[in-house]
C-alpha positions in Angstrom: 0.0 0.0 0.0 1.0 3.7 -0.3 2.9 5.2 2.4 0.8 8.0 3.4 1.7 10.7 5.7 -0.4 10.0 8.4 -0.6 12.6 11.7 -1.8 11.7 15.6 -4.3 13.5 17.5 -2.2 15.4 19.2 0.3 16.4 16.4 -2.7 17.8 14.7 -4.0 19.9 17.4 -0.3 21.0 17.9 -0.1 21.8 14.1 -2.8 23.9 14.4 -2.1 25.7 17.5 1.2 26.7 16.1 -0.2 28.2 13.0 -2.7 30.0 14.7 -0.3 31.6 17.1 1.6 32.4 14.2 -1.0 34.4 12.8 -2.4 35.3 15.7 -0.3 36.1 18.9 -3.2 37.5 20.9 -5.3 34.4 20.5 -2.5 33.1 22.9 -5.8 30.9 25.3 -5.6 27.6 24.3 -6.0 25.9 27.9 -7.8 22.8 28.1 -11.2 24.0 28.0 -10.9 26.8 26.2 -13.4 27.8 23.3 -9.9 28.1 20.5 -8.8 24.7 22.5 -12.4 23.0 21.7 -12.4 24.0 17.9 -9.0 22.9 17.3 -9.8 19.4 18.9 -12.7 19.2 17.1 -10.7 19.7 13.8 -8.4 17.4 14.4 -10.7 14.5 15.5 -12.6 15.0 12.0 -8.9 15.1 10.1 -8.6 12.1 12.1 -11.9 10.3 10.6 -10.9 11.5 6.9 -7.3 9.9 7.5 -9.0 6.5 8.3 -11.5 6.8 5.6 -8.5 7.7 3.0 -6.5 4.8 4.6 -9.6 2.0 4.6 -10.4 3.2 0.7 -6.7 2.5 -0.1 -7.1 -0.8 1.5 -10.3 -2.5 0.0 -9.0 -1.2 -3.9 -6.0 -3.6 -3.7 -6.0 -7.4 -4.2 -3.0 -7.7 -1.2 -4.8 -5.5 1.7 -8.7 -5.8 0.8 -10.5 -8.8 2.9 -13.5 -11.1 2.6 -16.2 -9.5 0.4 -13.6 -6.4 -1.0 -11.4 -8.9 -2.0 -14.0 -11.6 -3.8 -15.2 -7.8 -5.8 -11.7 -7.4 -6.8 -11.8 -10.4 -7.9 -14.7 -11.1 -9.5 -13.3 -8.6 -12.3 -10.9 -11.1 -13.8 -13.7 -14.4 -13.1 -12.1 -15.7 -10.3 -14.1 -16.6 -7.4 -13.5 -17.9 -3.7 -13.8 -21.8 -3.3 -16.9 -21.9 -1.1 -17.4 -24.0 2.0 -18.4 -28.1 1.6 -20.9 -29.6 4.5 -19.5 -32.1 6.7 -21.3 -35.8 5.7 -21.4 -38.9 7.1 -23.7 -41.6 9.0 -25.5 -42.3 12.3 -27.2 -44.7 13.5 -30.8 -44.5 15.1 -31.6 -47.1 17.3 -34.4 -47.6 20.0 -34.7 -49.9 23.0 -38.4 -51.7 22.4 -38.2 -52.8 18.4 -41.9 -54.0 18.5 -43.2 -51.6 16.4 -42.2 -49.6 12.9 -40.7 -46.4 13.1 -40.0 -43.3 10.7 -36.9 -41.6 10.5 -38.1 -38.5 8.1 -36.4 -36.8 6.0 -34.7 -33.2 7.2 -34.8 -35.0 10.6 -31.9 -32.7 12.7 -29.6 -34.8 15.3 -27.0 -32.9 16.9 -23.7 -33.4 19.7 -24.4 -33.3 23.1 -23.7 -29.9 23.9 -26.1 -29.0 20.4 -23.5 -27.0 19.2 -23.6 -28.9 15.7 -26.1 -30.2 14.2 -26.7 -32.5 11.0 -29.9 -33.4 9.0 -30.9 -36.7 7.4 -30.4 -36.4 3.8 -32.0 -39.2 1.2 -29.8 -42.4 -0.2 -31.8 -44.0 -2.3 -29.6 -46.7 -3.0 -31.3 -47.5 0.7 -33.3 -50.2 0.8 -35.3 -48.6 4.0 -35.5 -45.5 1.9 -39.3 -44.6 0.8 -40.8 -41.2 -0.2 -41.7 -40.6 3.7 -38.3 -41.1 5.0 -36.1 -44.3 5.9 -38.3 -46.5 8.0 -37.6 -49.6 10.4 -39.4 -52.2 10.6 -41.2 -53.7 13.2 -38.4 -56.4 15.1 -35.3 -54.3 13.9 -33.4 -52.5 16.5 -31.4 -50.0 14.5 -30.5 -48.2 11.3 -27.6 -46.5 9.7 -28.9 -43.1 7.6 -26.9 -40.5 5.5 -26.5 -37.1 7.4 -25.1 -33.8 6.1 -24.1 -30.6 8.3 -26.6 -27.9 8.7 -24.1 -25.4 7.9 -20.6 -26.1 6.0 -17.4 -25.8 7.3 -14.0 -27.8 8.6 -16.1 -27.6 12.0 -18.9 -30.0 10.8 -16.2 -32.8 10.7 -17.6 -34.4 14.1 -15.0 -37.1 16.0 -16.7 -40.7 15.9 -19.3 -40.7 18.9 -20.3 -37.2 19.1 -23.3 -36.6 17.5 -25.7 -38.1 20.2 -28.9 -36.4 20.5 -31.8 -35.9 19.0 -33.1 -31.9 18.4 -37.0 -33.5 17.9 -38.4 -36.6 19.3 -38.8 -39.4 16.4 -41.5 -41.3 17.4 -40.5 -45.2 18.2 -36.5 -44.1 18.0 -34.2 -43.6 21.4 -31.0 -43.1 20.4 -28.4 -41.9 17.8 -25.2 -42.1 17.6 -22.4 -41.7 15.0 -19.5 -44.9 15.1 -17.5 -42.9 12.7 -15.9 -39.4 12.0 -17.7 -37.1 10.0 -15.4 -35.7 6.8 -15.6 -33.8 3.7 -16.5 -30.6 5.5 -14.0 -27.9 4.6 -13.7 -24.3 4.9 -14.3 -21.4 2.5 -11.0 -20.9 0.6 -9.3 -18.0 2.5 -8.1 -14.2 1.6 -4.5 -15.9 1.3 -5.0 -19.1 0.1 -7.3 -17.0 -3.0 -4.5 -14.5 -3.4 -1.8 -17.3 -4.1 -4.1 -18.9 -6.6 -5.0 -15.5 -8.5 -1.3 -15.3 -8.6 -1.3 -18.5 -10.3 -4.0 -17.8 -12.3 -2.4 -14.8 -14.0 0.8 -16.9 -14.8 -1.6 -19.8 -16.2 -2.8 -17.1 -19.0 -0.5 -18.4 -21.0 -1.9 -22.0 -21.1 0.0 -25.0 -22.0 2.5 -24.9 -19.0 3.1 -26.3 -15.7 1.8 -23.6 -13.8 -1.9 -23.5 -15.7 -2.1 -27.4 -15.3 -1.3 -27.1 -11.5 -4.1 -23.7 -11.5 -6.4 -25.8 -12.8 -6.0 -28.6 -10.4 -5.9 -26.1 -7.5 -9.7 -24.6 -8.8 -10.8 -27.6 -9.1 -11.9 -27.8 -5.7 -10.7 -26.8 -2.4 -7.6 -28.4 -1.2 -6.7 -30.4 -3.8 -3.0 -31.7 -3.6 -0.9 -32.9 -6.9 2.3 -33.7 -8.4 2.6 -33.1 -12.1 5.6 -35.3 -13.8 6.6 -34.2 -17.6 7.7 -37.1 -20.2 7.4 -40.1 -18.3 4.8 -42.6 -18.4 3.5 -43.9 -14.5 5.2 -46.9 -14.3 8.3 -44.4 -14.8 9.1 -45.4 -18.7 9.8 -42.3 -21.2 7.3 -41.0 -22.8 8.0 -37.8 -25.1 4.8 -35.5 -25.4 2.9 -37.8 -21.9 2.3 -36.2 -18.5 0.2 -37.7 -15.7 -0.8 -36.1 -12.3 -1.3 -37.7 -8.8 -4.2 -35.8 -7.3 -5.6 -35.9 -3.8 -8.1 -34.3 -2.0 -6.6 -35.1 1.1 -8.8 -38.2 1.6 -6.0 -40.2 0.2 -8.8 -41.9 -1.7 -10.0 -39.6 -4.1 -14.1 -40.1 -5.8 -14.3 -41.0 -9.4 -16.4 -37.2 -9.5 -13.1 -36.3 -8.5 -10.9 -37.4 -10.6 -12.9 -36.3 -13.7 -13.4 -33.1 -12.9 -9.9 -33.1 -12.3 -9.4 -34.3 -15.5 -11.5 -32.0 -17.6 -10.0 -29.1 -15.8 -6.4 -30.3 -17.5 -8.2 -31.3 -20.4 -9.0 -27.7 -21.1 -5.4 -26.1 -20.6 -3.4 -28.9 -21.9 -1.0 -28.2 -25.2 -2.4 -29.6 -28.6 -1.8 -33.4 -29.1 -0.4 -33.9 -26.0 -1.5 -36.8 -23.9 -2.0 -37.2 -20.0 -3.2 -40.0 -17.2 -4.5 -39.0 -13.7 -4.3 -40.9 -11.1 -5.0 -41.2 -7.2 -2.3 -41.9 -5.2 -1.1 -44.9 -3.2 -1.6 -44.8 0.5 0.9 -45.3 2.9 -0.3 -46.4 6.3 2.1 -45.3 9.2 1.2 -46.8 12.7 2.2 -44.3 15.6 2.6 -45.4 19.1 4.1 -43.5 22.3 3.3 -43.1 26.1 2.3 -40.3 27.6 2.7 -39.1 31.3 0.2 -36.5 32.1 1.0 -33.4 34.8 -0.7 -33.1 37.6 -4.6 -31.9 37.9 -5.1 -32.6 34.1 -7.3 -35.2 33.2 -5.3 -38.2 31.6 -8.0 -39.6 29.4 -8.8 -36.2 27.9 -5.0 -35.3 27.6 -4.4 -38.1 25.9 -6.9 -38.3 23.6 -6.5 -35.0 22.1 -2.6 -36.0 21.9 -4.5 -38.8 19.6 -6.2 -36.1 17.4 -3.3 -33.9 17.1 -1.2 -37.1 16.0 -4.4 -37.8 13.5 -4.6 -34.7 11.9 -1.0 -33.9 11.7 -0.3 -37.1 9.7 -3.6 -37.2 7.3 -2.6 -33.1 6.6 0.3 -34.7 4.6 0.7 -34.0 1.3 1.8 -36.1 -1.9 5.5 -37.1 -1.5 5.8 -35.2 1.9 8.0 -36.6 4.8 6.6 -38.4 7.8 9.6 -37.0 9.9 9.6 -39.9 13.3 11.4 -36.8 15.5 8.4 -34.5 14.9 5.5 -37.0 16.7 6.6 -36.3 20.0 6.5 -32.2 19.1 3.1 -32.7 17.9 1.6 -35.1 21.0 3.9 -31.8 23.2 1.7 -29.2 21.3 -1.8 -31.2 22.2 -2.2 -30.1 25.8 0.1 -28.3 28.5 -1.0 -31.4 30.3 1.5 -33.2 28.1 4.4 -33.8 30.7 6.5 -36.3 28.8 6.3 -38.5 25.8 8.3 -41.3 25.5 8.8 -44.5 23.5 7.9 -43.2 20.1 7.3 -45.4 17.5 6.8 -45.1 13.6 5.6 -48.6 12.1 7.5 -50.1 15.3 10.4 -48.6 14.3 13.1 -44.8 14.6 12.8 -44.0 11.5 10.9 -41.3 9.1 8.4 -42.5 6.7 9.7 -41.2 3.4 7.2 -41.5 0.3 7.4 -41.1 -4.0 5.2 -38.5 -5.4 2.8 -41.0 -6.3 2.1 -42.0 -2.1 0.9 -39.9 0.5 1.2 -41.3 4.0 -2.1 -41.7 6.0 -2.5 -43.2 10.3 -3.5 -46.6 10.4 -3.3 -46.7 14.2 -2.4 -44.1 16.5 -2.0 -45.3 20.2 -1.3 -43.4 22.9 -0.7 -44.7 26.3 
C-alpha cells in the first residue's frame, strides 16, 4: 500500500495551535477548556476520521490488503471466485430400545452433539433399501439403522470425531437413540483471503496455457484443497514417454471419488497443449502406525490429555501431502503441542520402528493406528 503521511491526535491539534499563534499572537488561550482549545480538537478528530476513511479506501481497492467480500469484488473482475465452504457428511445410526413396532426416521430430521453446538440433518440415499418417499423406515423387530446425514451449515467444523453426535433436536416417534460410530469428513472451509491471493497469482501466470503452472491452477480450482504432483515425459510406471504427463491428485482423503478425478481431469483437459497426452491418477496410501506413552501433569485429566494428543497425532499425519516426509522426531512435538498437560512423551514409535516415513510422489502417508498410552 502507499505510504501515506499520516498525523496523531495530538500532532494535529499541535499543528494547528502553532499556526494560529503564528497568525495570531493574541489568540494566545488555548488551555484545556478553552473555546480556541475546543475548535482545534474538534478539527483534528474530523482530520482524524478523513485519515481513516483515506486509509480504509486505499485498503479494500488492492488485491494484497482488501478482505472477505472487498477482495472476492476485486476479484470477481478477472472471473475468479472464492472456493466456497463443503458440508460435513457422514452416517449415524438410530436405534431404540423396544423394536416391536415400525418407526419413521423423516427426512430433514436434525440430530445434533451433546452440547447441540452442531447439528446434522438426514439427507435421502436412495440406494437405501429402507428409503421410501416418507423417509427411511424400520421395521417392526429391527433394533437399528444407519442413515446419511449432512451438516446444517458447511465448514471444517462439521467434521464431528466418531461418537459425538448423540442427541436428537425433535423426538422421532419409536427411536431412542443416535449415535455416529464414525468421523464425520468432507467438510471444509471457505477458501481463504491468502490461500485465494496465491491462486490469483497463479491464475495470472496460467494465461498463458500449455504450462506447468496453468495445469497445476487448474487442479488447484478444481476444488478446495486439492493436492498434486505433475511429472513431464514419463509414463506412470516411470518409462519415457515424449509429449505424456500424468498427475497424482488428492483431495486429502487419500482416496479420491471418481467425481473427482474427472473433474480433475476435464480441468487439465481444457489447458493442456495440442496433441499432448496425459493419465490422472489417485495416489497410493501409505499407512504409518504411531505409538508412544504419555505421562500427564498433575490436575489434568489423563483420558482427555491423551486423547487430544490422539487427534493432534491424526490430523498432523492425514494433513500430509503427496510425496511429503513423515519425519519420526516431529511425533513427540506434535503429541507436546496437544495439551500443557502433556508432561513427557516417550517411547515413540513409527511402524515399530526410529525411523521417518519417506514416500514417491505418487504415495501420500495416512495413520493406520495411532496409540497413545
Amino acid at each position: 500500500m502507499t505510504t501515506l503521511s499520516t498525523k496523531t491526535f495530538a500532532t494535529m491539534v499541535s499543528d494547528q495551535v502553532t499556526s494560529i499563534q503564528s497568525k495570531a499572537s493574541q489568540l494566545i488561550n488555548f488551555t484545556i477548556g478553552s473555546v480556541l482549545r475546543a475548535l482545534v480538537e474538534t478539527n483534528a478528530a474530523m482530520g482524524l476520521w478523513l485519515q481513516s476513511m483515506i486509509i480504509q479506501v486505499l485498503g479494500i481497492t488492492r488485491a494484497s490488503t482488501s478482505t472477505d467480500t472487498d477482495l472476492d469484488s476485486w476479484m470477481a473482475d478477472y472471473g475468479v471466485t472464492r472456493i466456497a465452504a463443503t458440508v460435513a457428511v457422514g452416517e449415524v445410526t438410530f436405534s431404540r430400545f423396544t423394536p416391536t413396532a415400525q418407526a419413521i426416521v423423516p427426512l430433514g430430521s436434525i440430530v445434533q452433539t451433546a452440547d447441540g453446538t452442531l447439528q446434522f440433518q438426514v439427507v435421502a440415499d436412495l440406494a437405501n433399501a429402507a428409503y421410501t418417499d416418507a423417509g427411511y423406515v424400520i421395521a417392526a423387530g429391527v433394533a437399528s439403522l444407519t442413515v446419511p446425514v449432512e451438516a446444517l451449515v458447511a465448514g471444517a467444523s462439521g467434521n464431528a470425531a466418531a461418537n459425538q453426535v448423540t442427541a436428537l433436536a425433535q423426538t422421532i416417534l419409536y427411536v431412542d437413540t443416535v449415535n455416529n460410530a464414525d468421523a464425520f469428513g468432507e467438510g471444509a472451509d471457505a477458501e481463504t483471503d491468502t490461500a485465494l491471493r496465491t491462486r490469483f497469482v497463479a491464475y495470472i501466470a496460467s494465461l498463458s496455457k500449455a504450462t506447468v503452472t496453468a495445469i497445476g491452477y487448474a487442479i488447484a480450482a478444481a476444488e478446495l484443497g486439492a493436492y498434486y504432483s505433475i511429472v513431464e515425459n514419463k509414463r506412470y510406471d516411470g518409462i519415457d514417454d515424449l509429449g505424456y504427463f500424468y498427475v497424482v491428485v488428492d483431495d486429502g482423503t487419500g482416496s479420491p471419488s471418481a467425481d473427482f478425478i474427472t473433474t480433475v481431469t476435464n480441468a487439465i483437459d481444457a489447458v493442456r497443449p495440442v496433441t499432448v497426452r496425459f493419465g490422472v491418477y489417485t495416489p497410493n496410501v501409505v499407512h504409518a502406525a504411531v505409538a508412544m506413552t504419555v505421562t500427564v501433569a498433575s490436575g489434568y485429566d489423563a483420558t482427555a490429555t491423551k486423547a487430544l494428543a490422539t487427534t493432534a497425532l491424526q490430523t498432523y499425519v492425514n494433513s500430509l501431502a503427496l510425496g511429503q516426509t513423515l519425519e519420526y522426531t516431529r511425533l513427540a512435538s506434535i503429541a507436546y503441542g496437544a495439551s500443557a498437560g502433556v508432561k513427557n512423551v516417550t517411547g515413540v514409535t513409527l511402524n515399530s520402528g526410529t525411523a521417518d516415513l519417506t514416500v514417491t510422489t505418487q504415495q501420500v502417508i495416512k495413520y493406520s493406528t495411532v496409540a497413545v498410552s
